[in-house]
C-alpha positions in Angstrom: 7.4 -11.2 -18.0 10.9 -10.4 -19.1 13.3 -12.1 -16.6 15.8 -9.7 -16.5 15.8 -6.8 -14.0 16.9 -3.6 -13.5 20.7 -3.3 -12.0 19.8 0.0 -11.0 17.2 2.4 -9.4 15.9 4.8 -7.4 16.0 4.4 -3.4 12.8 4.3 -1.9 13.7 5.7 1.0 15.2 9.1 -0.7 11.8 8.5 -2.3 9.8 9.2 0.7 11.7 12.2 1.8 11.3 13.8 -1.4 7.5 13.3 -1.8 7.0 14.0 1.9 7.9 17.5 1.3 5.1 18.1 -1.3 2.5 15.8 -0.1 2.7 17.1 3.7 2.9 20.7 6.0 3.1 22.0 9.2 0.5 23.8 10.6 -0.9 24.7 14.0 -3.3 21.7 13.3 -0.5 19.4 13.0 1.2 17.9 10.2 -1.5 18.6 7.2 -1.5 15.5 4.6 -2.6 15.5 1.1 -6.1 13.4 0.1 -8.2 13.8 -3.1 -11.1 12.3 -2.2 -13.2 10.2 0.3 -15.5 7.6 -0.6 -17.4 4.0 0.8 -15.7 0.8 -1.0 -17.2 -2.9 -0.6 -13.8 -4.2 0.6 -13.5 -5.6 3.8 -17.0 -6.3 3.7 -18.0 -2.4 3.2 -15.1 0.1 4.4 -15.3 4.0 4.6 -12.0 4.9 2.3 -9.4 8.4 2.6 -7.1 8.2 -1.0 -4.1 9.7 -0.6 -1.5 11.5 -3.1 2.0 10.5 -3.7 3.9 7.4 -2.9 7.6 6.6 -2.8 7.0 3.7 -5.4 6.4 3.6 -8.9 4.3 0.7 -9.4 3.6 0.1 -13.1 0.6 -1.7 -12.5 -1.1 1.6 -10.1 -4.4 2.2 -10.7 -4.0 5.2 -8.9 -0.3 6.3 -10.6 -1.8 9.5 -11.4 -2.3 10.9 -7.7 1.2 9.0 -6.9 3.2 11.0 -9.3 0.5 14.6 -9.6 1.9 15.2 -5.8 0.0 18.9 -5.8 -3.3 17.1 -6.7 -6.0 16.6 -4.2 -5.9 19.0 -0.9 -4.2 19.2 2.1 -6.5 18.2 5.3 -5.4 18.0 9.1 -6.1 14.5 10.6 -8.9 15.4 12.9 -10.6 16.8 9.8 -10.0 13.1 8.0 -11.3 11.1 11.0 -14.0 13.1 11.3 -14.7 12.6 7.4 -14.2 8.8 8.0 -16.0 8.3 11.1 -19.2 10.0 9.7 -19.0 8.2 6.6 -18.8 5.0 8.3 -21.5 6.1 10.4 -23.8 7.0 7.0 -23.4 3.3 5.4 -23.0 1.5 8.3 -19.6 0.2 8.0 -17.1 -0.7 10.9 -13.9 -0.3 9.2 -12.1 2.6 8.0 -8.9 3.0 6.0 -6.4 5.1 4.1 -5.5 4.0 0.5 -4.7 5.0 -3.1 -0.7 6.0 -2.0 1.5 5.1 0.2 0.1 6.7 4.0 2.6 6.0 5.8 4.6 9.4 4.3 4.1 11.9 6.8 4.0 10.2 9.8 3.0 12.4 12.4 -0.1 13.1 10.5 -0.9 9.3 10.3 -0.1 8.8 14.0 -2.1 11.3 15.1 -5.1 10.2 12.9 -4.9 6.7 14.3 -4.9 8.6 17.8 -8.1 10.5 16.2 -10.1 7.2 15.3 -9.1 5.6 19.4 -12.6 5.0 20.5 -14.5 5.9 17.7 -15.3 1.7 17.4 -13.5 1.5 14.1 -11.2 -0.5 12.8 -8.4 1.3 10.9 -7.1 -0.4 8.4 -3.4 0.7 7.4 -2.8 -0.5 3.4 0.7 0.6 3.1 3.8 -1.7 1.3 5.8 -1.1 4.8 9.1 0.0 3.4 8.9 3.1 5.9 7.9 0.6 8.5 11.9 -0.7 8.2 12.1 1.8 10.9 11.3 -0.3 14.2 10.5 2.9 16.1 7.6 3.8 13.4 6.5 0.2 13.5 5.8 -0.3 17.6 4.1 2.9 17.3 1.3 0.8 15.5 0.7 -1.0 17.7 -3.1 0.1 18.7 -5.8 -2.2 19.1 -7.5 -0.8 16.7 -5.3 -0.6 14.0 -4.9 -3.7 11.2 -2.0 -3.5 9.2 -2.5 -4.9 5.7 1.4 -4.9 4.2 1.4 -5.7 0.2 4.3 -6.8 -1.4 5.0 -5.8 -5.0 5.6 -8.9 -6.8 7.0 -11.9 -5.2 10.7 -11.9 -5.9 13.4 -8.8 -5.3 13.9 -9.0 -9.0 10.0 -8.8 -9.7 9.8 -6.0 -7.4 12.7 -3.8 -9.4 11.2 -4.6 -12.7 7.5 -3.7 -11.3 8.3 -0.6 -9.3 11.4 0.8 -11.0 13.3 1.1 -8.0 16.5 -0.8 -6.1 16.0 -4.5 -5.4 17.1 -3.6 -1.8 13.3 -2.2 -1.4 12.2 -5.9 -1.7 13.9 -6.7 1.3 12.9 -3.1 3.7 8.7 -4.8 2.9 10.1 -7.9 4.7 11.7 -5.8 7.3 8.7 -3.8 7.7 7.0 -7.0 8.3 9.4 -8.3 10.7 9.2 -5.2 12.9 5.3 -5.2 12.8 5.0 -8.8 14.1 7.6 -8.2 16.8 5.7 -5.0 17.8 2.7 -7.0 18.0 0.8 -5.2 15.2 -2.0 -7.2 13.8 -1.1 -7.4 10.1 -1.2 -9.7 6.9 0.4 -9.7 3.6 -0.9 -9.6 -0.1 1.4 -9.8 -2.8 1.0 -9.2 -6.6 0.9 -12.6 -8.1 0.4 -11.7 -11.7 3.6 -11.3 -13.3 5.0 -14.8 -11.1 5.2 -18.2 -12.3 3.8 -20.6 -10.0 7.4 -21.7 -8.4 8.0 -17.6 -7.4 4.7 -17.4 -5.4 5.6 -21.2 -3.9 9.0 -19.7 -3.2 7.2 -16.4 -1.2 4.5 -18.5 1.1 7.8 -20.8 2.3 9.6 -17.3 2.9 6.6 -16.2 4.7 6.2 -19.2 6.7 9.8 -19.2 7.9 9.0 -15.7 9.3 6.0 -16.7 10.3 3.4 -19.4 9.8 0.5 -17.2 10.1 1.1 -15.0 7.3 0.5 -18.1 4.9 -3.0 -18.9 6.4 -3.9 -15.4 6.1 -2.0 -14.3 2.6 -4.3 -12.3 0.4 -3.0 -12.9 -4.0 -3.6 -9.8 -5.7 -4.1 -9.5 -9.2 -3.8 -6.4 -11.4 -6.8 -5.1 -12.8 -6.2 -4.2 -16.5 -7.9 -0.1 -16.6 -6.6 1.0 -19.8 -4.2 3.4 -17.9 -2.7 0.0 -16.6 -2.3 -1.7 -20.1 -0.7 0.9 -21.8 1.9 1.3 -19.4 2.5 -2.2 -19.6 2.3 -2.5 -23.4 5.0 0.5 -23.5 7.4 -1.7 -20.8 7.1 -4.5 -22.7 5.2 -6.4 -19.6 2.7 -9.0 -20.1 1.4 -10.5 -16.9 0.6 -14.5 -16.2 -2.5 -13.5 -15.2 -4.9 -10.7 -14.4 -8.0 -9.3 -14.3 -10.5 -6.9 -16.8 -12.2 -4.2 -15.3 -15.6 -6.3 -15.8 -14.1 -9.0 -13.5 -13.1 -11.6 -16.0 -9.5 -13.2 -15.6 -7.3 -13.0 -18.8 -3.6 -14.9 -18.9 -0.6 -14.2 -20.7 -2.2 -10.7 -22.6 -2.6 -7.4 -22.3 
């Protein structure tokens, strides 16, 4: 992977804003949130899955960049009708842990608090995959803090550099995941981190557990390595930035290192 990185970018932040106001609407129901499709995953052990459109990341490696960017794909849906969606297709396969993925969910955030208000008592576990940047916000943080709510914060690459290069935007994002994380532990959020591991050299990935440790030990027992999974969609956008990773993973599940 090419060492240098991007001196500029877009703000994440302005990011969120932006997409917000396509992805999201008022409505007597609430705040209505865009989704394009529901579906049971095995992750987690077997977890009833909402995808959501639009992101305020660019992540090269996406296997869903086509809902991130297509912000008027999918439909809009209230969040009682999503838990109810969730909760009945946990019910059908027997699963005990819902979630929201394939964007970024915490965009629109009324809609996401009151769907975590939804799934109180349903005897779910709600598992919140989001790369925390929005979570900077200490307010938006403590207001996860649900018993029933796991926070799953995943870090795009391992180094502020690696996260420019991989996402396109400021360097300065890097560093609002951490905060994110910060303000989830001191809320008392039950969380843990993954990172993308496979565009870092050893030393980088060394250099992010000790990071994690300082803020706190636990996150090191519990950290989760992601590597990309090479869909075609994924390779040619890599092959057209010029971005080869250390190591990743073919759609069939076998590892492959420093190709694409």
């Amino acid at each position: 992977m090419p060492r240098d990185s991007r001196e500029r970018g877009y703000d994440p932040l302005v990011l969120s804003r932006i997409v917000e106001e396509k992805v999201t609407k008022p409505s007597l129901e609430g705040q209505l949130r865009r989704y394009y499709r529901f579906r049971p995953s095995r992750f987690y052990g077997g977890i009833f899955t909402a995808d959501a459109v639009g992101c305020n990341l660019r992540c090269i490696f996406c296997w869903s960049f086509r809902h991130v960017v297509n912000t008027e794909s999918g439909r809009f849906y209230s969040a009682r009708e999503v838990a109810k969606i969730l909760m009945e297709g946990a019910k059908r396969r027997g699963f005990s842990k819902v979630r929201v993925s394939g964007a970024e969910p915490t965009i629109g955030r009324d809609h996401l608090i009151e769907l975590i208000e939804e799934l109180e008592g349903s005897g779910l576990l709600f598992i919140l995959e989001t790369n925390a940047i929005l979570l900077s916000d200490k307010e938006y943080a403590r207001d996860l803090a649900r018993d029933h709510v796991h926070v799953r914060v995943s870090l795009k690459g391992t180094t502020p550099e690696q996260f420019s290069i991989l996402t396109g935007a400021r360097k300065e994002g890097f560093h609002l995941q951490l905060a994110g994380l910060r303000n989830l532990l001191e809320s008392g959020v039950s969380v843990h981190v993954s990172a993308v591991i496979s565009f870092s050299k050893e030393e980088e990935v060394s250099q992010l557990l000790e990071r994690l440790r300082e803020i706190d030990p636990t996150l090191v027992r519990d950290f989760e390595p992601e590597l990309v999974v090479l869909y075609p969609s994924v390779r040619e956008r890599l092959r057209k930035a010029r971005i080869t990773p250390e190591i990743a993973v073919m759609p069939d599940g076998s590892l492959v290192s420093g190709k694409i």
